[in-house]
MMTF fields as JSON, N, C-alpha, C and O atoms, coordinates in Angstrom:
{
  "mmtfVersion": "1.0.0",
  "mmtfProducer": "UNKNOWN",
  "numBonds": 351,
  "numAtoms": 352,
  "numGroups": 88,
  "numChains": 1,
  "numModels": 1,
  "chainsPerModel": [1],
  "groupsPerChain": [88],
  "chainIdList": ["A"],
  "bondAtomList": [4, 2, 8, 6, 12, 10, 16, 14, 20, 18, 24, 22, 28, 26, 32, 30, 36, 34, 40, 38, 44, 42, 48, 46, 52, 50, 56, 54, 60, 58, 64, 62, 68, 66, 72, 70, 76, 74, 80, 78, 84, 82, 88, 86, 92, 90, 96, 94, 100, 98, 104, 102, 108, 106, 112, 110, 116, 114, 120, 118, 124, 122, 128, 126, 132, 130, 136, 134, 140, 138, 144, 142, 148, 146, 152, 150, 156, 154, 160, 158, 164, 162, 168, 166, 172, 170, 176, 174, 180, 178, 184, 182, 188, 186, 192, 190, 196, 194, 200, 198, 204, 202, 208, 206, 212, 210, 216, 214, 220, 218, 224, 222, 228, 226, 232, 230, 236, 234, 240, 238, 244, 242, 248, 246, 252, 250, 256, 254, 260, 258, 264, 262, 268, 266, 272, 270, 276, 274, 280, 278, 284, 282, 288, 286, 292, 290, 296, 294, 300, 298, 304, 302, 308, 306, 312, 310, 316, 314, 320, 318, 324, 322, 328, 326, 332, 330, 336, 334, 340, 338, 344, 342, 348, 346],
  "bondOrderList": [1, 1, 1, 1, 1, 1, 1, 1, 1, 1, 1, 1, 1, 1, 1, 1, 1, 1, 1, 1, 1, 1, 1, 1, 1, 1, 1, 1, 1, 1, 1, 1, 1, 1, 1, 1, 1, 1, 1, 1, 1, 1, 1, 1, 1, 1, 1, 1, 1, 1, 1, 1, 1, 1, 1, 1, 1, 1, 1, 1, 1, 1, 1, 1, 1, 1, 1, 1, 1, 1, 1, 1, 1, 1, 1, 1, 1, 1, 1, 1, 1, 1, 1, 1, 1, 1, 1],
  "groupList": [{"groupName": "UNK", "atomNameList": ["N", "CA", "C", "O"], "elementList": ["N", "C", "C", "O"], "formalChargeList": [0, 0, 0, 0], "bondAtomList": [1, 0, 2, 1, 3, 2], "bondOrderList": [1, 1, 2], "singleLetterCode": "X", "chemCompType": "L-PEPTIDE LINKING"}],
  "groupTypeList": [0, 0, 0, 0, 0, 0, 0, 0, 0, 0, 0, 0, 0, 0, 0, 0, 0, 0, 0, 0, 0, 0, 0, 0, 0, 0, 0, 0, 0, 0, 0, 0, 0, 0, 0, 0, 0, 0, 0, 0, 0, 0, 0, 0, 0, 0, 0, 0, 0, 0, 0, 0, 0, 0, 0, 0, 0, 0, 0, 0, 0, 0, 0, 0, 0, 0, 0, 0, 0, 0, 0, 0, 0, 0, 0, 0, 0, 0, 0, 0, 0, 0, 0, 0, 0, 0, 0, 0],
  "groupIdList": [1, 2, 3, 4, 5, 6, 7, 8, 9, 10, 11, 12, 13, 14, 15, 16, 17, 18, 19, 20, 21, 22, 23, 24, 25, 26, 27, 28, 29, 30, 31, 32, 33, 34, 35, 36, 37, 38, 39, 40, 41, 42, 43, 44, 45, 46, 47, 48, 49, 50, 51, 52, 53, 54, 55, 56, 57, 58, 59, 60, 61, 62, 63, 64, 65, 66, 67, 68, 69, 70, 71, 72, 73, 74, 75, 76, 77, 78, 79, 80, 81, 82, 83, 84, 85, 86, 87, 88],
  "secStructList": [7, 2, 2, 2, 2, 2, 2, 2, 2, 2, 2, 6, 2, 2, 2, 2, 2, 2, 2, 2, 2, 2, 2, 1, 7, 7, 7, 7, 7, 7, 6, 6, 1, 7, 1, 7, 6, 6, 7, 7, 2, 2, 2, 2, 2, 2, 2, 2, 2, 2, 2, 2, 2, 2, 2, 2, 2, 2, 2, 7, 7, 7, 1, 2, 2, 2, 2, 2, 2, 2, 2, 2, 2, 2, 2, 2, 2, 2, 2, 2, 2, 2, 2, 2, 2, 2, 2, 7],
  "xCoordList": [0.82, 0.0, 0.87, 0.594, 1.737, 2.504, 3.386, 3.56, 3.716, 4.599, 3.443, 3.724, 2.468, 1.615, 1.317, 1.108, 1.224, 0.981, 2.582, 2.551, 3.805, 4.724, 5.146, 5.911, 4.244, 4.273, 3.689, 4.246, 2.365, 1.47, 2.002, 1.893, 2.454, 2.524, 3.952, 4.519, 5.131, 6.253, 5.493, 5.713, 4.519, 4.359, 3.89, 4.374, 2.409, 1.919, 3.116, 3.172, 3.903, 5.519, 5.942, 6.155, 6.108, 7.007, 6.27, 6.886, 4.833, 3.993, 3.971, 4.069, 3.797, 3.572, 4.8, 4.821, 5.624, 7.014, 7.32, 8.012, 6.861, 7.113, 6.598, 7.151, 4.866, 3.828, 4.615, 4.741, 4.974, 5.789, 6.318, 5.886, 7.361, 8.582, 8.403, 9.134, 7.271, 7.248, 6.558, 6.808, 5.771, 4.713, 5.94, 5.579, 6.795, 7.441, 9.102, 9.815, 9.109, 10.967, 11.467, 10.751, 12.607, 13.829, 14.292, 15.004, 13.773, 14.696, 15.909, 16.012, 17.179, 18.542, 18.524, 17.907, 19.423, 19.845, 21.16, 21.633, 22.137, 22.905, 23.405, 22.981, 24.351, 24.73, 25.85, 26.402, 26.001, 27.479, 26.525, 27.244, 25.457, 24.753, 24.442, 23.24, 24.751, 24.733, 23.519, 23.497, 22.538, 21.28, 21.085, 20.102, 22.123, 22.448, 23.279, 24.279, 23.677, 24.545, 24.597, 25.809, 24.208, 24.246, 25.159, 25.624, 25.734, 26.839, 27.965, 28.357, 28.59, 29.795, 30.795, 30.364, 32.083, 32.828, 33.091, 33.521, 33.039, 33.022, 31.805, 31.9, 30.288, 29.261, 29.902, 30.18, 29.982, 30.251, 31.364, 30.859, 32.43, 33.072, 32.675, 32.997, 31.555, 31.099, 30.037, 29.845, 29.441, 28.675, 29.361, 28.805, 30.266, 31.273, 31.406, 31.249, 32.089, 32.809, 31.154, 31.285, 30.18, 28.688, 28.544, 28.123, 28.879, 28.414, 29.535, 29.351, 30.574, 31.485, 31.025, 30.743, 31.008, 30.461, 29.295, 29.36, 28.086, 27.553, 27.492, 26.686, 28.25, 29.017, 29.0, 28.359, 30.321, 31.12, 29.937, 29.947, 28.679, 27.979, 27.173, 26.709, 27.0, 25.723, 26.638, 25.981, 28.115, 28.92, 29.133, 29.316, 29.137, 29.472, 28.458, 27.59, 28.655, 27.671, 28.361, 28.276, 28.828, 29.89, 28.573, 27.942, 28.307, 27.309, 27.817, 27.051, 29.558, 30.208, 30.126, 29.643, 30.593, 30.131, 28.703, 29.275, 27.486, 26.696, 25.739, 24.706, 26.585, 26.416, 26.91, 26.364, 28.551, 29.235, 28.252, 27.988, 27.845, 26.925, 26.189, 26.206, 25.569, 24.143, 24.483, 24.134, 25.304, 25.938, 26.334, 26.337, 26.696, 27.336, 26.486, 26.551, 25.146, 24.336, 23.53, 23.495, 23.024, 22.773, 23.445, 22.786, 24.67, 25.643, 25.591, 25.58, 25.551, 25.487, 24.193, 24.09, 23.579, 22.143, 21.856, 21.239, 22.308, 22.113, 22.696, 22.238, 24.133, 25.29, 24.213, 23.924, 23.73, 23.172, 21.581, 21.208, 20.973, 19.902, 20.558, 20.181, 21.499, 22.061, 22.491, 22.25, 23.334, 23.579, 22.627, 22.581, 21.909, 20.189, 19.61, 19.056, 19.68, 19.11, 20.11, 19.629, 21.561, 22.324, 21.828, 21.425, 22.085, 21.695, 20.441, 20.244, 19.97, 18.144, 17.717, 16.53],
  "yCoordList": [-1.197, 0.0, 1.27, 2.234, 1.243, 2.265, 2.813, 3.939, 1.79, 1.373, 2.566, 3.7, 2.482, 2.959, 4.098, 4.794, 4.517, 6.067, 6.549, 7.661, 6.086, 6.803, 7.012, 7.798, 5.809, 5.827, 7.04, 7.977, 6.821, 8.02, 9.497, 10.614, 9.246, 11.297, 11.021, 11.687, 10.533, 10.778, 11.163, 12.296, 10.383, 10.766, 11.715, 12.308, 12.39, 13.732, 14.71, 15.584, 14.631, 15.66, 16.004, 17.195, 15.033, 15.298, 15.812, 16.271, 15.696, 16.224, 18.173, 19.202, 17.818, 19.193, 20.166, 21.114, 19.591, 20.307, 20.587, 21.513, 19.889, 19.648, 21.491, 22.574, 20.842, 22.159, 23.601, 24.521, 23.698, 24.713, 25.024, 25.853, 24.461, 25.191, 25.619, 26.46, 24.948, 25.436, 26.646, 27.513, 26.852, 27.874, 29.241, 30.303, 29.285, 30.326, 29.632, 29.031, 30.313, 29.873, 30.805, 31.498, 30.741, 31.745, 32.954, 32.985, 33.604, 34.87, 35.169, 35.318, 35.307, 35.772, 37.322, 37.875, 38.018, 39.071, 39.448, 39.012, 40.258, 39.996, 41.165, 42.32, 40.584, 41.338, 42.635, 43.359, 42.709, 43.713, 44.643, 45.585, 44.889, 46.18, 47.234, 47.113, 48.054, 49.165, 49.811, 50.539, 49.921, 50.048, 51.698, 52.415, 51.992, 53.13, 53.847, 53.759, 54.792, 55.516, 56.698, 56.735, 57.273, 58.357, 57.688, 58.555, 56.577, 55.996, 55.863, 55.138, 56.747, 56.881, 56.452, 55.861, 56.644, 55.538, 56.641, 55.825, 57.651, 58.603, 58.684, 59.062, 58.117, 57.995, 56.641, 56.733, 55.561, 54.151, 54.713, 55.009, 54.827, 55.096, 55.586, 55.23, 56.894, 57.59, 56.651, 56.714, 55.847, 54.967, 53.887, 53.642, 53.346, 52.734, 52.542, 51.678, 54.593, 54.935, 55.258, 55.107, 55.491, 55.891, 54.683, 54.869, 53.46, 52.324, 52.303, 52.022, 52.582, 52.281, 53.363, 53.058, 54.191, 55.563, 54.664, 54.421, 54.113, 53.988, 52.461, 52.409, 51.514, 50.686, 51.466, 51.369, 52.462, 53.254, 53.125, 52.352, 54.097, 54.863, 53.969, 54.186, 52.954, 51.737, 51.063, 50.473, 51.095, 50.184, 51.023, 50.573, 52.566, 53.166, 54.55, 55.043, 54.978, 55.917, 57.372, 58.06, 57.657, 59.157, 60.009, 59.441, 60.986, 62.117, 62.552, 62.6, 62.999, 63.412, 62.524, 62.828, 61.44, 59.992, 60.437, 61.498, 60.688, 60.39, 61.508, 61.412, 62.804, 64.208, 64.186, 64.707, 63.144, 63.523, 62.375, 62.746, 61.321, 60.382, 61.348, 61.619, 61.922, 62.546, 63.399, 63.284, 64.32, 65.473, 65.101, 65.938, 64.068, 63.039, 62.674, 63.115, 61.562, 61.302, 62.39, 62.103, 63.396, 64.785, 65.241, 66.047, 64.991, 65.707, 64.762, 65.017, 63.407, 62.433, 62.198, 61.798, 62.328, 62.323, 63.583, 63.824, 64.355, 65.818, 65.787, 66.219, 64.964, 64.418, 63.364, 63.582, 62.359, 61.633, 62.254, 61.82, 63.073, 64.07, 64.672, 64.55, 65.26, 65.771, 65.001, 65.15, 63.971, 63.568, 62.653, 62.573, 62.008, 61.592, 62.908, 62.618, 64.179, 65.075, 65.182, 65.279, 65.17, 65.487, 64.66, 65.036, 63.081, 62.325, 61.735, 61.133, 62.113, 61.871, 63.248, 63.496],
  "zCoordList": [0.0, 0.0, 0.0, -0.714, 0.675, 0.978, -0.475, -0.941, -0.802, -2.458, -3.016, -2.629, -3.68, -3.981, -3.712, -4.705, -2.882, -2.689, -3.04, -3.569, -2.911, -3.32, -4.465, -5.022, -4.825, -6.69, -7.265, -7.838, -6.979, -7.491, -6.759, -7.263, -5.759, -5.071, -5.705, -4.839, -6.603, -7.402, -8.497, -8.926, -9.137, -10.203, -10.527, -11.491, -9.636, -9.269, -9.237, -10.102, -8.461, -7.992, -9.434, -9.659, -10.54, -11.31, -12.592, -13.554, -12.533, -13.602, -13.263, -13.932, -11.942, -11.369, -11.948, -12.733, -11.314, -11.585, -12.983, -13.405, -13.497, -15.503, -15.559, -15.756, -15.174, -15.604, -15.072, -15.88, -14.099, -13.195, -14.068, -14.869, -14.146, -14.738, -16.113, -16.636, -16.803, -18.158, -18.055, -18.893, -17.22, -16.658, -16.321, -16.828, -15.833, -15.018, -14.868, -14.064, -16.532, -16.793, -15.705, -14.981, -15.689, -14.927, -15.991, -16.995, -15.488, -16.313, -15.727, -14.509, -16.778, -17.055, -17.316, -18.226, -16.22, -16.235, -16.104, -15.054, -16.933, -17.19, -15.926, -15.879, -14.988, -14.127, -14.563, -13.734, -15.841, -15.988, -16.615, -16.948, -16.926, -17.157, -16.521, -16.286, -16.164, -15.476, -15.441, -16.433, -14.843, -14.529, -13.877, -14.067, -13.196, -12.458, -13.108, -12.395, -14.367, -14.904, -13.531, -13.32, -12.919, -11.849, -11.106, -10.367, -10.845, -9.769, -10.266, -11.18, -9.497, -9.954, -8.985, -7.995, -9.09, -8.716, -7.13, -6.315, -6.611, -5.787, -4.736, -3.569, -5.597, -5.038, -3.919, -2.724, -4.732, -4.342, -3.147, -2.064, -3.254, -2.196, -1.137, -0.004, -1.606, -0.145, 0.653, 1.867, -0.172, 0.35, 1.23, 2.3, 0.985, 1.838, 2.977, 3.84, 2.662, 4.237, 4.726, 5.941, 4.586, 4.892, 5.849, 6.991, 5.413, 6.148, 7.169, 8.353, 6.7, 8.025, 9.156, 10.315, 8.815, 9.904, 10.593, 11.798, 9.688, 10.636, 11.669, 12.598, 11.425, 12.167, 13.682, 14.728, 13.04, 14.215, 15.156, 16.114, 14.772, 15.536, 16.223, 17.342, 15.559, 16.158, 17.388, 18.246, 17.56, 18.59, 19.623, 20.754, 19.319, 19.835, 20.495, 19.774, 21.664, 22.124, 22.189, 23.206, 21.408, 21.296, 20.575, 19.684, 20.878, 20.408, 19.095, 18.134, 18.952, 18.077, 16.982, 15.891, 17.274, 15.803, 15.85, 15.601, 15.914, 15.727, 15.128, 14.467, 15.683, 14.803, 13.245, 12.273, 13.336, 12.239, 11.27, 10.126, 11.621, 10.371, 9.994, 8.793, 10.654, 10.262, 9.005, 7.83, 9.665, 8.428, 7.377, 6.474, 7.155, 6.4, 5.667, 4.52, 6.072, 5.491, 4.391, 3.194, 4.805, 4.556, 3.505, 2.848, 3.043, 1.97, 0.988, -0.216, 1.597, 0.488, -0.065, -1.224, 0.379, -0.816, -1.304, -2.341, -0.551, -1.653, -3.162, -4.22, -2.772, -4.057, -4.876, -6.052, -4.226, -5.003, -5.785, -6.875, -5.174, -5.775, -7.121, -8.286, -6.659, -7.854, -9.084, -10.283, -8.269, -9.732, -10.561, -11.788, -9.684, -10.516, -11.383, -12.443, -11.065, -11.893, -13.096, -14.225, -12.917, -14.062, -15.398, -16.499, -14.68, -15.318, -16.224, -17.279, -15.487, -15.47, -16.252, -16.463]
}
């Protein structure tokens, strides 16, 4: 009996899966396309040290780290506003 039901719920499994996959291929995207022309290699960097700052600030309870992210944060999306408009 048991034989049997594993027969049929394999065979169910593998019809299913057939239908699936023909239903909802995988789309390929080619990762070296640049999607973001506004990122530039200066943005990327500031983003970086952006994350390291805020590391710093999350381990640490200094007011001063936590003034200087902010200001920080603040300049860098103004940079990134901008250069989405240059671009854009």
């Amino acid at each position: 009996m048991e034989d049997d039901a594993n027969v049929s719920f394999n065979k169910f499994l593998n019809i299913y899966l057939r239908v699936f996959q023909a239903c909802f291929t995988k789309k390929y995207i080619n990762p070296k396309i640049v999607l973001k022309p506004w990122l530039t290699k200066g943005i990327k960097i500031s983003c970086k040290r952006k994350r390291e700052l805020y590391l710093r600030t999350r381990d640490s309870n200094e007011k001063k780290d936590k003034i200087y992210y902010k200001q920080y944060c603040k300049i860098l999306s103004k940079v990134i506003k901008d250069a989405k408009k240059i671009v854009l």
